[in-house]
C-alpha positions as CSV (number, residue, x, y, z in Angstrom):
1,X,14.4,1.3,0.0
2,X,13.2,4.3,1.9
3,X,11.8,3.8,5.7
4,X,10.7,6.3,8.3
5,X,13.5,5.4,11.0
6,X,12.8,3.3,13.5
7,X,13.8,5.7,16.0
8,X,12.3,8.5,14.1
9,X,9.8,10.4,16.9
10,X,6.8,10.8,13.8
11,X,5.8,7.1,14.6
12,X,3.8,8.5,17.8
13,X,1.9,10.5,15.3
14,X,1.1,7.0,13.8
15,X,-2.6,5.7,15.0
16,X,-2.6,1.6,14.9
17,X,-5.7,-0.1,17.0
18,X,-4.8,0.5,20.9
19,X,-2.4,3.6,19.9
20,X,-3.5,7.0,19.6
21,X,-2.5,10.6,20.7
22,X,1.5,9.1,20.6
23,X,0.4,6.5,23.1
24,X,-1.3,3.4,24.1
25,X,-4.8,3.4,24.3
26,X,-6.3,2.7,28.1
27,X,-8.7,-0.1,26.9
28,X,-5.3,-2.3,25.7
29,X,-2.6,-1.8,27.6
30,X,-0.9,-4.6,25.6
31,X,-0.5,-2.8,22.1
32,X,2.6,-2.7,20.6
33,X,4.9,0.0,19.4
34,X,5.3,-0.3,16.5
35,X,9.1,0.5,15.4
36,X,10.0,-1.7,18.8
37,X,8.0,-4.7,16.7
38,X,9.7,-3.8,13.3
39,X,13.2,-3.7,14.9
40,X,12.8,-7.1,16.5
41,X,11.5,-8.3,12.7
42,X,14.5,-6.7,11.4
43,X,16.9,-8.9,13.2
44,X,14.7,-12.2,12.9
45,X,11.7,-11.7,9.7
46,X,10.9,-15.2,9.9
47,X,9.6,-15.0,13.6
48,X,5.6,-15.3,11.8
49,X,4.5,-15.2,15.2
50,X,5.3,-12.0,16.5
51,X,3.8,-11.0,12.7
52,X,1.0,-12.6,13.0
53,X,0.6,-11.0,17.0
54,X,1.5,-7.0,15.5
55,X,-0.3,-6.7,11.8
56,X,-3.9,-6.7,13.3
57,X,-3.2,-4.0,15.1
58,X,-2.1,-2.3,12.1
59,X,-4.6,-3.7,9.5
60,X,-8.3,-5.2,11.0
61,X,-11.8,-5.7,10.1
62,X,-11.9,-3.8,7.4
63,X,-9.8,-1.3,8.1
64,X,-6.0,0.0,8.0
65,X,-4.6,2.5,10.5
66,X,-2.1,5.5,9.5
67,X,1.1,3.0,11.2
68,X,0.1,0.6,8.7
69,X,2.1,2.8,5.8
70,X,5.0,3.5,7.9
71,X,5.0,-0.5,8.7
72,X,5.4,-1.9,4.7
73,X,8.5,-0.7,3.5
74,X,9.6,-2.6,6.3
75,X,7.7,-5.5,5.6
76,X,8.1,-5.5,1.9
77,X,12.3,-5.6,2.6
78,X,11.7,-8.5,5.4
79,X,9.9,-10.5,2.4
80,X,12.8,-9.9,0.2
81,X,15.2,-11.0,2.8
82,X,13.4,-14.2,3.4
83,X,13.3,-17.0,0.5
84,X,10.4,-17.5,-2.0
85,X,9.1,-20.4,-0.2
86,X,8.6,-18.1,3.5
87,X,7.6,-14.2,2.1
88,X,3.5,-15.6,2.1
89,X,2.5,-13.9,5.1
90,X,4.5,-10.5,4.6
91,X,3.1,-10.3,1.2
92,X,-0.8,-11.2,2.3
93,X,-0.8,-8.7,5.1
94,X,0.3,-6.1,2.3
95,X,-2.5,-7.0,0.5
96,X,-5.1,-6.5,3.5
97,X,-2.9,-3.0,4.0
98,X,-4.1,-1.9,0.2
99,X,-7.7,-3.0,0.7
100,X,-8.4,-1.8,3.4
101,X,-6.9,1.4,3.1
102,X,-9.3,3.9,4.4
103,X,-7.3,7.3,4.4
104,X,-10.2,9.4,3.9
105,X,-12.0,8.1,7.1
106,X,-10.0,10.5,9.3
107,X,-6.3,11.5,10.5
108,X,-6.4,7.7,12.6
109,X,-5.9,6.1,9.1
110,X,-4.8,8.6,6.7
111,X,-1.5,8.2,4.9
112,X,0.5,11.0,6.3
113,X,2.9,12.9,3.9
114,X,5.9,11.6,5.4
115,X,5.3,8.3,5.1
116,X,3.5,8.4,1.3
117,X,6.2,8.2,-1.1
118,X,7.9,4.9,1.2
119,X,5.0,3.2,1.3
120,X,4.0,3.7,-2.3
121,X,7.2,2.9,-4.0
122,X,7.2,-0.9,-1.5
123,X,4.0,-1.2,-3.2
124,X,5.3,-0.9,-6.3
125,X,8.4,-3.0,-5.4
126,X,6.3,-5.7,-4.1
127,X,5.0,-7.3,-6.9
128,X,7.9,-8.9,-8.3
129,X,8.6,-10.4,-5.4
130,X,4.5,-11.7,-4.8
131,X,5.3,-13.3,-8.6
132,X,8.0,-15.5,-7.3
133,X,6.4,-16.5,-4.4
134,X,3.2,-17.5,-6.4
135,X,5.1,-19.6,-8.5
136,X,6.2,-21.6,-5.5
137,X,3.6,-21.3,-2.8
138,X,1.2,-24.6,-2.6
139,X,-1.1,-23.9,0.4
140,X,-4.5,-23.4,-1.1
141,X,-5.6,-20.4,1.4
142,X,-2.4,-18.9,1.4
143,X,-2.3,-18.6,-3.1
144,X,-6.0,-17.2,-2.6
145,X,-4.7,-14.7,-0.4
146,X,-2.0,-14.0,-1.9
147,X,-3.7,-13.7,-5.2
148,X,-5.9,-11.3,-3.5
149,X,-2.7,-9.1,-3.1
150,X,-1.7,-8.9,-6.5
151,X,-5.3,-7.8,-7.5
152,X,-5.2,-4.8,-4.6
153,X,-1.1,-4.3,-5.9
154,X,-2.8,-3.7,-9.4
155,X,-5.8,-1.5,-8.3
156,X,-8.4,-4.3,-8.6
157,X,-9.4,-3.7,-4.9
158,X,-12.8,-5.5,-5.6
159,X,-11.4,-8.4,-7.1
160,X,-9.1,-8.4,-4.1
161,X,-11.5,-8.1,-1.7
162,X,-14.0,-11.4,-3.1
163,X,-10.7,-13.4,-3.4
164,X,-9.6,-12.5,0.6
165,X,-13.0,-13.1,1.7
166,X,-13.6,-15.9,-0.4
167,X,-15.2,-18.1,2.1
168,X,-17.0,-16.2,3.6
169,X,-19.1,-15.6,0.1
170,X,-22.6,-16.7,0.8
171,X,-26.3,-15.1,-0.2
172,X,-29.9,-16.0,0.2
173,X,-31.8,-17.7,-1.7
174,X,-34.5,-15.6,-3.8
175,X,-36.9,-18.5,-3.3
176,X,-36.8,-19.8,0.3
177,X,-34.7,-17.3,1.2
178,X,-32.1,-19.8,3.5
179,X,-28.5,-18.7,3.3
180,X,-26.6,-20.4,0.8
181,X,-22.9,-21.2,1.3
182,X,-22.0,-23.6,-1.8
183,X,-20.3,-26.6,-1.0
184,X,-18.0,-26.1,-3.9
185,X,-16.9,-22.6,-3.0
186,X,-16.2,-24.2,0.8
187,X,-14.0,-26.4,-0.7
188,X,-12.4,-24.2,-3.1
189,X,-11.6,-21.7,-0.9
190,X,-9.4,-23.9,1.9
């Protein structure tokens, strides 16, 4: 597979939340370098915490920064190295990475040139392995999610989006106008 190297000086030029102009932002002093984040994944891609503590700085409410791109050829090969059973979360933050892809909204999340063809070709080489890993994930949240990734993996960014924020589907009622939540999407959706 083909990665921007770690040590590859272009990263600074990738925006995440709490980077930007190649280094951290004042108002978080805590946000992570990216590559430093990726190499410690590299050695140990089961550590879910230090996952789950970098990807919403690359992917969050509703949007996905320029590092995000760099970051998922990198976590496309950690899911591959990992079995079946454990590649869940690589393979749901992928999926938030597609929807929320924004690239048009400015240089902060664009897709830069040299990090296009890598992170298009993990996205292409991430749906086999999402296949296995639906055929033996049993965690209700985690299958919706991660059928919400192979809707944005196949373009059906809409579908993906409903099925990622599934529960938090609700409307009003055209008659009494209360907000409806219905009790069987709550339960469907956990």
């Amino acid at each position: 597979m083909d990665f921007l190297p770690l040590d590859d000086p272009r990263w600074r030029e990738l925006e995440h939340r709490g980077w930007s102009n190649g280094c951290r932002c004042h108002l978080d002093p805590t946000a992570p370098f990216v590559p430093d984040e990726l190499a410690k994944l590299a050695v140990d891609p089961s550590d879910f915490e230090r996952l789950s503590s970098l990807w919403p700085y690359l992917c969050s409410e509703g949007t996905t920064w320029a590092a995000a791109y760099g970051a998922v050829p990198y976590f496309v090969d950690f899911a591959r190295r990992l079995p079946a059973e454990q590649r869940a979360e690589y393979l749901i933050v992928l999926g938030l990475i597609v929807v929320h892809s924004c690239a048009e909204a400015g240089t902060s999340f664009e897709i830069k040139t040299f990090v296009e063809r890598p992170y298009r070709r993990a996205v292409s080489d991430a749906f086999s392995l999402l296949m296995e890993t639906l055929a033996v994930e049993t965690d209700t949240a985690k299958l919706r999610y991660l059928l919400g990734s192979a809707a944005a993996l196949r373009g059906h960014l809409r579908l993906a989006a409903v099925l990622q924020d599934l529960d938090a589907v609700y409307g009003d009622c055209p008659k009494c106008g209360e907000s409806v939540y219905p009790q069987e999407l709550q339960e469907a959706s956990k």
